[in-house]
C-alpha angles and dihedrals in degrees: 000000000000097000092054079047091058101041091049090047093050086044090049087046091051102044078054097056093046085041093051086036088072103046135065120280103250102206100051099032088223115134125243116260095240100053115128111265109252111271110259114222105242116213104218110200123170112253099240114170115220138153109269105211109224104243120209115200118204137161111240134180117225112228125184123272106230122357120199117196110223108220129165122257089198139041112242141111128283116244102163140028113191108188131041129234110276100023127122121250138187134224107285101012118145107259104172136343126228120212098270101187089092080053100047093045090047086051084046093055092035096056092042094063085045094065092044087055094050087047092055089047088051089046090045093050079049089061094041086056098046094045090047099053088040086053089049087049094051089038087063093046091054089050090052102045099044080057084058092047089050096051081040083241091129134031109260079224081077095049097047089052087057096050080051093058095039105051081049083056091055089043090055089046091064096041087058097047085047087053087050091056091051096049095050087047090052088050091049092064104034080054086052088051089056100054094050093054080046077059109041086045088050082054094064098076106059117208137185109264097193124036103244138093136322116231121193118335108228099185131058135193102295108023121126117246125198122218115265088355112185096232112068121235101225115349107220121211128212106216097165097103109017139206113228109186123198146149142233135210110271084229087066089045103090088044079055105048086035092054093036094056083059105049138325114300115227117230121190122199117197118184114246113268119259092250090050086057102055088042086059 
């Protein structure tokens, strides 16, 4: 009996220290050297091929596309600006206004010589019609006179005097016709004049020859501006479309020119993020 007892208390002794052998030592809360490692997560994903573009990134600056300094054609003084600086315009839009009384007194002025020179060409075709049917009349009397010479009715003292009219008669013809021509010509550029003062008094409302956006304004209501002055009065900016320059390592030069030969490259521009801007 006490040597079974033994052997089932060694055997129960033994099945403990294989038992303890596996777990953690409790006193000292260190794991046993053979537990099993904690489980990783594993991410699965199907294996698709595909081509990977090669992406460049650059920082590059955006610049109009197209700027168009605003300058006054005429002298005068500003009465009214229509926009204010930073605001978006389109083609055509009123921009200032320049003081255009000078300009409607000089069209006045313009139009009524004008009409004085109409009224002279008018006057000028009258004489050309009443020469012209004095110099049929005498023309008549020549024919008929020169009948009675010829029969020795009449003294040919009588028909030279009429030649005599009547080659003055051709003379003043011609004088009219040439009157007609001067006055025309006269017309012609008083109606010339008139059309310039048309124009100076157009430019004096300014107006946006391009759709963008408006810079600093350097005149105010009031100032003064100078015709074809070298300083502009506002710059406009086209921004729709827009130019963004950037550059590229050399080293990435001969990949672009190679891939570009072949098709358009596509360039993306993303604005820098909020956070990017304060760090800067």
């Amino acid at each position: 009996m006490s040597a079974r007892l033994a052997s089932a208390v060694g055997a129960w002794a033994l099945a403990a220290a294989v038992a303890l052998a596996g777990c953690s030592d409790s006193a000292s809360g260190k794991p046993s050297r053979n537990a099993a490692p904690p489980a990783v997560p594993v991410t699965v994903g199907e294996i698709v091929e595909k081509t990977v573009p090669i992406q460049l990134a650059a920082v590059g600056n955006a610049m109009a596309y197209t700027t168009v300094g605003i300058k006054s054609q005429i002298s005068g003084q500003i009465v009214q600006v229509h926009f204010k600086e930073g605001q978006d315009v389109r083609k055509d839009d009123l921009l200032f206004t320049i003081d255009p009384r000078p300009f409607e007194a000089a069209l006045r002025q313009a139009e009524a010589a004008l009409r004085q020179r109409q009224a002279e060409v008018q006057q000028a075709i009258a004489n050309v019609e009443r020469d012209t049917a004095q110099l049929a009349n005498a023309r008549v009397q020549e024919r008929r006179y020169k009948e009675l010479v010829d029969k020795e009715l009449v003294a040919r003292e009588q028909y030279d005097q009429l030649r005599t009219n009547l080659a003055a008669m051709e003379a003043t013809v011609q004088a009219d016709r040439a009157a007609v021509e001067n006055a025309k010509a006269s017309e012609r550029a008083a109606q010339a004049a008139v059309d310039n003062a048309r124009l100076q008094l157009a430019y004096t409302a300014i107006r946006a020859p391009i759709d963008g956006r408006t810079g600093n304004v350097m005149v105010q209501v009031g100032n003064v501006v100078k015709g074809n002055d070298d300083n502009p009065i506002v710059v406009i900016n086209q921004v729709h479309p827009i130019y963004v320059s950037f550059s590229v390592p050399e080293q990435y030069l001969a990949n672009i020119k190679k891939y570009r030969a072949e098709g358009t490259l596509r360039v993306e521009v993303r604005p820098p993020h909020q956070s990017d801007a304060r760090d800067r």
